[in-house]
DRENPA-3360 file (N, C-alpha, C; in nm, 2 decimals, always signed):
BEGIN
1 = XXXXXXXX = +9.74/+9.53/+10.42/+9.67/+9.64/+10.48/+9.76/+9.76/+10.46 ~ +9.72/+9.88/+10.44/+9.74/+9.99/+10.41/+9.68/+10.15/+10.44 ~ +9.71/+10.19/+10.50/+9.68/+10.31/+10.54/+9.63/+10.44/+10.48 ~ +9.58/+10.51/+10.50/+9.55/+10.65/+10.39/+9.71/+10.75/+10.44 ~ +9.78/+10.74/+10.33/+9.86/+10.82/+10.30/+10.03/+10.74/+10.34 ~ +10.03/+10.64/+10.30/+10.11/+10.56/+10.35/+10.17/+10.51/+10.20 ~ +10.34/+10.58/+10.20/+10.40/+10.53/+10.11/+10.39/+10.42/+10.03 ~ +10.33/+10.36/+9.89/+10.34/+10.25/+9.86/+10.46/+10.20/+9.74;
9 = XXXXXXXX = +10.48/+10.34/+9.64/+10.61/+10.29/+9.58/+10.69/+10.40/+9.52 ~ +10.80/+10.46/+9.50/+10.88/+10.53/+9.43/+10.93/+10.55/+9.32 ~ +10.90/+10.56/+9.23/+10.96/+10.56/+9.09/+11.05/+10.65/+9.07 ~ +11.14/+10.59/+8.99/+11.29/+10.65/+9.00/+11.23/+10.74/+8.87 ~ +11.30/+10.86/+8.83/+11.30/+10.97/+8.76/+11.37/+11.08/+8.70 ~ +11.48/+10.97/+8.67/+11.62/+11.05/+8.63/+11.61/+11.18/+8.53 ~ +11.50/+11.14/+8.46/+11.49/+11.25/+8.34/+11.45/+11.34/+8.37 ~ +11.33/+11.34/+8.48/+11.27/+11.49/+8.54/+11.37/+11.49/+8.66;
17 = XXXXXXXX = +11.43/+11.45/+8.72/+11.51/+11.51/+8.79/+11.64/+11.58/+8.75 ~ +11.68/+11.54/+8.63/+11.80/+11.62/+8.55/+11.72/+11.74/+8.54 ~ +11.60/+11.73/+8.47/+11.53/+11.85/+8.42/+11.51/+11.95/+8.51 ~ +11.49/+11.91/+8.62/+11.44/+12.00/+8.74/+11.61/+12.04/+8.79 ~ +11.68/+12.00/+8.77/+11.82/+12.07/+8.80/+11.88/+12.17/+8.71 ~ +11.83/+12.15/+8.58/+11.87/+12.23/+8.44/+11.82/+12.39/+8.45 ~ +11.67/+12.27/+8.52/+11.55/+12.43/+8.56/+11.61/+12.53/+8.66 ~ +11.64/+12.48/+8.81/+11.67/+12.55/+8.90/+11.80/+12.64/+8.88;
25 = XXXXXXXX = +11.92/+12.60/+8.77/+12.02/+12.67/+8.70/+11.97/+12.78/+8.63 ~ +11.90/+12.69/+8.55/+11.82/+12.84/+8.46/+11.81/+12.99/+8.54 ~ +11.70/+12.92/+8.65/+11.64/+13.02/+8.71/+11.74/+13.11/+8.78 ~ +11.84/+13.04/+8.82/+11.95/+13.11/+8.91/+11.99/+13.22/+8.84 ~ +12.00/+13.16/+8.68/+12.06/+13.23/+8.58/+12.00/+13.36/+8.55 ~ +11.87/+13.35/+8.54/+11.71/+13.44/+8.50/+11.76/+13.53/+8.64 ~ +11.79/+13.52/+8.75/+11.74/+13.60/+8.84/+11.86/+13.66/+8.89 ~ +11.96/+13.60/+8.81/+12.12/+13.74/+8.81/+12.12/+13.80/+8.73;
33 = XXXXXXXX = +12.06/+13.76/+8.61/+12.00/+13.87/+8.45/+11.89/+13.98/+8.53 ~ +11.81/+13.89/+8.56/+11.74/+14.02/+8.61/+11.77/+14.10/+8.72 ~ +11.85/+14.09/+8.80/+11.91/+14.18/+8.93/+12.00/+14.29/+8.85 ~ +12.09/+14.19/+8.80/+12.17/+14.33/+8.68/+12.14/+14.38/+8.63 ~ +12.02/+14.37/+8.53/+11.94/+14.47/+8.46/+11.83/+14.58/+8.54 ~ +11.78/+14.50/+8.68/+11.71/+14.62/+8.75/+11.84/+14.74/+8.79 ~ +11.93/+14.68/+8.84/+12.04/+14.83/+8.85/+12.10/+14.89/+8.78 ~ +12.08/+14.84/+8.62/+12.18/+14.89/+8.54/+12.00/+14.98/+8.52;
41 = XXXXXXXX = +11.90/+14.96/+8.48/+11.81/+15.03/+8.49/+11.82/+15.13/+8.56 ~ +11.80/+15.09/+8.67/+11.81/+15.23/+8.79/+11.90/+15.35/+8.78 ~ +12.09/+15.25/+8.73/+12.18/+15.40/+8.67/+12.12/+15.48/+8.57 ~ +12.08/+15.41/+8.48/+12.04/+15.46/+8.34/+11.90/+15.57/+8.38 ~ +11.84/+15.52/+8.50/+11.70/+15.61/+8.51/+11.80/+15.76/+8.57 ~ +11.87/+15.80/+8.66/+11.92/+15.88/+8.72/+12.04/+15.93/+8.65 ~ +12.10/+15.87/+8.53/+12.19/+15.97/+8.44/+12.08/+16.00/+8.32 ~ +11.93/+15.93/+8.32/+11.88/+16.03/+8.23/+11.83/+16.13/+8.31;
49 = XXXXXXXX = +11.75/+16.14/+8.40/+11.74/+16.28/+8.47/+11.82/+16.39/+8.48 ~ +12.00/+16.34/+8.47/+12.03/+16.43/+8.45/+12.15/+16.42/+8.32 ~ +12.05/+16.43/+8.25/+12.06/+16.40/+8.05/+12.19/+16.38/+8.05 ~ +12.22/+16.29/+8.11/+12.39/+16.23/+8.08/+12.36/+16.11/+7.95 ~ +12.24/+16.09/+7.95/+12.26/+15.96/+7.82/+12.11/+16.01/+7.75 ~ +12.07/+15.94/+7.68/+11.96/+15.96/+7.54/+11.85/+15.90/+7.61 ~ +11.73/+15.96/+7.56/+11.58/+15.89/+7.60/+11.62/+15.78/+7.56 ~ +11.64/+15.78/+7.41/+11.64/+15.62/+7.39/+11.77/+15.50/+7.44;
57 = XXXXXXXX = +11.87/+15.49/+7.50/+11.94/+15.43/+7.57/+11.87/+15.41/+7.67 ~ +11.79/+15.50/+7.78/+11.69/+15.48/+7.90/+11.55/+15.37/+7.84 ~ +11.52/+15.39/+7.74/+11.40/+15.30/+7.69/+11.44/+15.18/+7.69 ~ +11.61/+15.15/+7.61/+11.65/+15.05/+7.62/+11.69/+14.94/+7.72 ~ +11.78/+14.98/+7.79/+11.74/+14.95/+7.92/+11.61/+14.95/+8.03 ~ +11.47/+14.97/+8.01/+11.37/+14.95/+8.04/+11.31/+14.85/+7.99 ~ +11.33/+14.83/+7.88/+11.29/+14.73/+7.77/+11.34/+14.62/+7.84 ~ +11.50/+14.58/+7.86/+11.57/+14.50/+7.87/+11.53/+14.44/+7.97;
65 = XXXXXXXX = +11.52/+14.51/+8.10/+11.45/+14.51/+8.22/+11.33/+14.43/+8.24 ~ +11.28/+14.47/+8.16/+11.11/+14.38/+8.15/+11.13/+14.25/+8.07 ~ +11.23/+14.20/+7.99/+11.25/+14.11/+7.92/+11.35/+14.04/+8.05 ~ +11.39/+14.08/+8.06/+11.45/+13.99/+8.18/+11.42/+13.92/+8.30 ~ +11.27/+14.02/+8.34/+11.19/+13.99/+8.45/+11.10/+13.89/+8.38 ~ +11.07/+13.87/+8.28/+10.94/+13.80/+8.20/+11.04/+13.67/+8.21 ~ +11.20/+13.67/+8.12/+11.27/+13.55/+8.13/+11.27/+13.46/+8.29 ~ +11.28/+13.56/+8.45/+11.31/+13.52/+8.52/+11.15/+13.44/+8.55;
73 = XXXXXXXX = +11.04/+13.55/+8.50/+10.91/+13.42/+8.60/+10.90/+13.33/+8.51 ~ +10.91/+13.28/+8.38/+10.96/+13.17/+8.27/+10.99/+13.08/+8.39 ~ +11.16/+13.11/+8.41/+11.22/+13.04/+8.51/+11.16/+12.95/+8.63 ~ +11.08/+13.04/+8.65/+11.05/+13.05/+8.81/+10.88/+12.92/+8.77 ~ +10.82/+12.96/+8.65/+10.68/+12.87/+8.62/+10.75/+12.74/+8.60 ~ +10.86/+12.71/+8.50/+10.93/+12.60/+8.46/+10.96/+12.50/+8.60 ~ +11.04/+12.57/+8.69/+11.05/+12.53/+8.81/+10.95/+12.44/+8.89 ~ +10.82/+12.53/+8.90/+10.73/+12.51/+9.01/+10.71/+12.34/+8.87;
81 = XXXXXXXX = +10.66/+12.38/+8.78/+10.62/+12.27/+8.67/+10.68/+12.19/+8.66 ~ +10.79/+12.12/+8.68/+10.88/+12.02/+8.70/+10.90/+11.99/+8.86 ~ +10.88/+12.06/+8.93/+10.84/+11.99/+9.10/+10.74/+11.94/+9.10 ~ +10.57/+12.02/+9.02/+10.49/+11.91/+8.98/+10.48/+11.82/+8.97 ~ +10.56/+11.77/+8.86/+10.58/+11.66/+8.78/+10.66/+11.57/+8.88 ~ +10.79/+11.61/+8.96/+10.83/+11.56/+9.01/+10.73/+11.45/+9.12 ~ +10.63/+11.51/+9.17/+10.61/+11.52/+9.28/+10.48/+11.33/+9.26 ~ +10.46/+11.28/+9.15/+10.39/+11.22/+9.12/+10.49/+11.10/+9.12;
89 = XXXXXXXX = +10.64/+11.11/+9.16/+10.74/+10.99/+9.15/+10.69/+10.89/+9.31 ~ +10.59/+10.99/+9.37/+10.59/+10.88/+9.51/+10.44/+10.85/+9.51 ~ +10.39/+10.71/+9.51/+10.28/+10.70/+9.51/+10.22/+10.67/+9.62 ~ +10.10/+10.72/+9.69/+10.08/+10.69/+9.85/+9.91/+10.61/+9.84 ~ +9.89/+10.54/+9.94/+9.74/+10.53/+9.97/+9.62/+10.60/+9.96 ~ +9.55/+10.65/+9.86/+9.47/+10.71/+9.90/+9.36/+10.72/+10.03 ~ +9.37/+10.57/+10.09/+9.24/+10.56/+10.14/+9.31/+10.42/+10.25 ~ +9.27/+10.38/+10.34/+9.29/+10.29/+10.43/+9.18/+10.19/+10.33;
97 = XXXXXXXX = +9.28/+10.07/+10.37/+9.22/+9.96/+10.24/+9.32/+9.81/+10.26 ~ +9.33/+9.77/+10.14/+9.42/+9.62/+10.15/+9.40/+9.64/+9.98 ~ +9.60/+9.61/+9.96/+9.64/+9.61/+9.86/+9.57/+9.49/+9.81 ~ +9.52/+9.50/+9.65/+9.44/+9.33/+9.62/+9.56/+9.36/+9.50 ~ +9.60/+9.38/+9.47/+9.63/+9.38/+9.33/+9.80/+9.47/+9.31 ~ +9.91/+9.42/+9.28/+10.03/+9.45/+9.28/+10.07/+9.43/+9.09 ~ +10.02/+9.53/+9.05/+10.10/+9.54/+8.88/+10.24/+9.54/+8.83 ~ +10.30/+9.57/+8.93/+10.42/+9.62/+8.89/+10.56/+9.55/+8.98;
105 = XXXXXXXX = +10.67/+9.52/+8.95/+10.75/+9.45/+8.99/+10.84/+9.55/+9.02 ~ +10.97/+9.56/+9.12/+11.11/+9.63/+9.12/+11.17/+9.68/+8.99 ~ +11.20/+9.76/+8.97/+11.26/+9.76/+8.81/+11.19/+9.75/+8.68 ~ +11.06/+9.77/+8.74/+10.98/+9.74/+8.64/+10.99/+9.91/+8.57 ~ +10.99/+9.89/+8.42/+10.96/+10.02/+8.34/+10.76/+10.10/+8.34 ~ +10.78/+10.21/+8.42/+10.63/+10.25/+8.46/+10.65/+10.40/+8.36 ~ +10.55/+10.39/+8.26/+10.52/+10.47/+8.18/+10.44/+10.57/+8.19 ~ +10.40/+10.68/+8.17/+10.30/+10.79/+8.17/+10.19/+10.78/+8.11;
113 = XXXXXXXX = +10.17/+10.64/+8.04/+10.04/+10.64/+8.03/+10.06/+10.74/+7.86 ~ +10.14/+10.73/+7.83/+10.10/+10.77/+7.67/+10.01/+10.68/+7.58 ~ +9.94/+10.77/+7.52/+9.82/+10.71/+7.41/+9.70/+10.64/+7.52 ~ +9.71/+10.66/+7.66/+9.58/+10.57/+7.71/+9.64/+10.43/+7.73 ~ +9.77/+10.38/+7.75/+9.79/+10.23/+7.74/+9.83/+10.22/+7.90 ~ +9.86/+10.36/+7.99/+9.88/+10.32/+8.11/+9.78/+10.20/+8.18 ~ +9.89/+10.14/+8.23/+9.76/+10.07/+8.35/+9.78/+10.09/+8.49 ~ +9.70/+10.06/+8.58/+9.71/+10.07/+8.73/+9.85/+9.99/+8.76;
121 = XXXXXXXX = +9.92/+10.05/+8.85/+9.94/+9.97/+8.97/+10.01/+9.92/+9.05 ~ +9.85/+9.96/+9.14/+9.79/+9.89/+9.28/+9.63/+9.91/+9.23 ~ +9.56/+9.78/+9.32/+9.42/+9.81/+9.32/+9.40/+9.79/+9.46 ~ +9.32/+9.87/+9.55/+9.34/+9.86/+9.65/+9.19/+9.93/+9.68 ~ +9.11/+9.77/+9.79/+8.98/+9.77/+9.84/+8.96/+9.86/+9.96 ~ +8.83/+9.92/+9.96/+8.79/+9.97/+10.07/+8.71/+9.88/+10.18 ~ +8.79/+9.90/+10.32/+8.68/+9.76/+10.37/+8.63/+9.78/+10.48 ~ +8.66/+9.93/+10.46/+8.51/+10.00/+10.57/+8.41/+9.99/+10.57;
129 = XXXXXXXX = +8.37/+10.04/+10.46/+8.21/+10.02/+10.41/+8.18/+9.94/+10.25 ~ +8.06/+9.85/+10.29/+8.04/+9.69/+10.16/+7.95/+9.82/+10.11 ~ +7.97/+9.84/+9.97/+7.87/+9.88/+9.89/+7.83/+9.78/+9.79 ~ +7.71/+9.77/+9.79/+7.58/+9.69/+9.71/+7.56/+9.70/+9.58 ~ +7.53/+9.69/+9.49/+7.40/+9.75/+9.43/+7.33/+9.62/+9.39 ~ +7.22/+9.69/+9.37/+7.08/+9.57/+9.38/+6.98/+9.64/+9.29 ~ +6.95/+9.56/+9.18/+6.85/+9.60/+9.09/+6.67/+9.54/+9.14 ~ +6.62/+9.65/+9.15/+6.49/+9.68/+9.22/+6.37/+9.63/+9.13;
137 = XXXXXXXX = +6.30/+9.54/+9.13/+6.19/+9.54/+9.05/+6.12/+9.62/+9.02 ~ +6.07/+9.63/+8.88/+6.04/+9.79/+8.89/+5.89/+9.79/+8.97 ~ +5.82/+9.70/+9.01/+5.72/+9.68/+9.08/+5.74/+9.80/+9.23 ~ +5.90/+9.74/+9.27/+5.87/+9.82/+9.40/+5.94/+9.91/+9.39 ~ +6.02/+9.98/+9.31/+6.07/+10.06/+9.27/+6.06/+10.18/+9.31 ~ +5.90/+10.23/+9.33/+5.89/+10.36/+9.38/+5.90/+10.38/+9.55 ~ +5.92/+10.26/+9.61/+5.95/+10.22/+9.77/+6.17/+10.24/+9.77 ~ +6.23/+10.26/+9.65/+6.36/+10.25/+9.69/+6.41/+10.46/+9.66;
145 = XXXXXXXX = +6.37/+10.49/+9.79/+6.40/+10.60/+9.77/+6.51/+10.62/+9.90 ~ +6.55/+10.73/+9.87/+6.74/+10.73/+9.91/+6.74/+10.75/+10.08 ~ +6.83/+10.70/+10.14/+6.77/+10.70/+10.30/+6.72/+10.58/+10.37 ~ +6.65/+10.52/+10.30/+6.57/+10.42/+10.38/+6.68/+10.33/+10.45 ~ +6.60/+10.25/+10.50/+6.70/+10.11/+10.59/+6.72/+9.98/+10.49 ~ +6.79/+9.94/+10.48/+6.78/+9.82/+10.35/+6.83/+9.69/+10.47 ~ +6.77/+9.53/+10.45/+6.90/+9.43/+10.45/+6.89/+9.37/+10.37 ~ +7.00/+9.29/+10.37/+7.08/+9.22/+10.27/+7.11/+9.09/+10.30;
153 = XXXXXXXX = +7.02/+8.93/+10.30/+7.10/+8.85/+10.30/+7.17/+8.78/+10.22 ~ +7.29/+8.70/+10.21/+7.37/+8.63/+10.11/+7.34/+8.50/+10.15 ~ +7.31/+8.42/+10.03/+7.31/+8.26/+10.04/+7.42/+8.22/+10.09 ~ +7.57/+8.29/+10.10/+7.68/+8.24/+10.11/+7.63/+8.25/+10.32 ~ +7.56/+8.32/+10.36/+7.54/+8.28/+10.55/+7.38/+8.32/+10.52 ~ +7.34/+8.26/+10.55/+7.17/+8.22/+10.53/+7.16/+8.28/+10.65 ~ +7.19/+8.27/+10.77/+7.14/+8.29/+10.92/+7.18/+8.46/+10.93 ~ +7.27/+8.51/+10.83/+7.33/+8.65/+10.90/+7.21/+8.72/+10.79;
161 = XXXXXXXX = +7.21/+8.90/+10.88/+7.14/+8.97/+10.80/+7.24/+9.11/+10.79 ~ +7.23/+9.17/+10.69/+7.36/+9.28/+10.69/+7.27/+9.40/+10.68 ~ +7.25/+9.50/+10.75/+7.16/+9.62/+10.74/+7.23/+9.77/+10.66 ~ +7.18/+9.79/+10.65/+7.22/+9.95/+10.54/+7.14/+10.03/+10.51 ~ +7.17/+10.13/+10.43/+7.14/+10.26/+10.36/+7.13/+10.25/+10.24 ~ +6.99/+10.31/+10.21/+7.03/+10.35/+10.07/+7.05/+10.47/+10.02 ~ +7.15/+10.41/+9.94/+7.24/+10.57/+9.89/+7.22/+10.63/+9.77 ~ +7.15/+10.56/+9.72/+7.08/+10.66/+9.56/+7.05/+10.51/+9.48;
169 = XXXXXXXX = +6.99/+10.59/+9.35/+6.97/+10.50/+9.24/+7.01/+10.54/+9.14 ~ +6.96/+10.50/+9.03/+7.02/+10.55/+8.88/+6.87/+10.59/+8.85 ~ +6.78/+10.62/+8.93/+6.63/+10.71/+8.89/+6.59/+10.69/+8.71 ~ +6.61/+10.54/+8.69/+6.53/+10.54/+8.60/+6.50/+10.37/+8.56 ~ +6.41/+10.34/+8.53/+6.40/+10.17/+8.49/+6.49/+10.12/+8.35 ~ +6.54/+10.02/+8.39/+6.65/+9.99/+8.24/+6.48/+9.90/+8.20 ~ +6.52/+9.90/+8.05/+6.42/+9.92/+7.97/+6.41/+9.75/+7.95 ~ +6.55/+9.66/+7.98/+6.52/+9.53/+7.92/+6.47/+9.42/+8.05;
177 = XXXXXX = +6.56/+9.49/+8.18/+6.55/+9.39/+8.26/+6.43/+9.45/+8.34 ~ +6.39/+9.58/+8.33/+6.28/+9.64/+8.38/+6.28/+9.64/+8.57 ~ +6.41/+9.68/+8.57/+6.48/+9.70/+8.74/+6.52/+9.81/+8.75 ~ +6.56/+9.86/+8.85/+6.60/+10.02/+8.88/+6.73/+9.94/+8.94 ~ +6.81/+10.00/+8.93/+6.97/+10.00/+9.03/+6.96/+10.05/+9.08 ~ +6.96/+10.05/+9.24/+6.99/+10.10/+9.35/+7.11/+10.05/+9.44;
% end
């Protein structure tokens, strides 16, 4: 049994977590480049006012300025992008359920799913609500419209009846079995 939002496993992540420390240096780095260059800007704007240095030394320094700030939000996207990434190392419950299905062992190597070969896992049932489907003859087919009251008995309890909703169809007859899914 399992909860909606209830820790189920951790995967360790040495490589994005080196990465995300490499990043957060970076950025430290980006955002002393760019503090020094906003003030060295700032002298450079106020000894060109009073033409102590060259338009073009002031351009440069402006330039520099804006290359620095562009390096720092780099920084700063890289960051948030590797806490992203980080952030998929803990896998939780989506939904209150019962784990059916355990893929993965302690130690086990859990991949990203390159090329499409990832697989689940956890498989984990919902057992709030039994959903159905029941293919409709197409005889009565135009009686399964969305809303109504449905029951349901199973040969597995002959005596019980299970009442419900219907919740849609596939609004069209399959052509072999000549049934609607609902």
């Amino acid at each position: 049994q399992v909860k909606a939002g209830e820790l189920l496993a951790e995967i360790d992540t040495p490589e994005v977590d080196d990465q995300l420390q490499q990043a957060r240096a970076d950025l430290a780095n980006a955002s002393a480049n760019f503090e020094l260059a906003r003030k060295t800007e700032a002298r450079w704007e106020q000894l060109r006012k009073e033409r102590f240095v060259s338009e073009q030394g002031a351009d440069q320094t402006r330039g520099d300025l804006r290359a620095k700030k562009a390096a720092l939000e780099s920084a700063r996207f890289n960051v948030a992008r590797l806490e992203k990434t980080q952030a998929f190392k803990r896998i939780y419950a989506p939904f209150d359920g019962v784990v059916t299905a355990r893929n993965v062992d302690v130690g086990a190597l859990i991949d990203a799913g390159a090329g499409g070969a990832g697989r689940e896992l956890f498989r984990i049932a919902s057992v709030a609500k039994l959903r159905v489907q029941v293919n409709v003859p197409q005889a009565q087919s135009r009686a399964a419209a969305a809303g109504i009251e449905a029951q349901i008995k199973l040969p597995e309890a002959p005596d019980r009846i299970y009442k419900g909703k219907l919740v849609r169809t596939a609004q069209s007859i399959d052509a072999v079995s000549r049934t609607l899914l609902a």
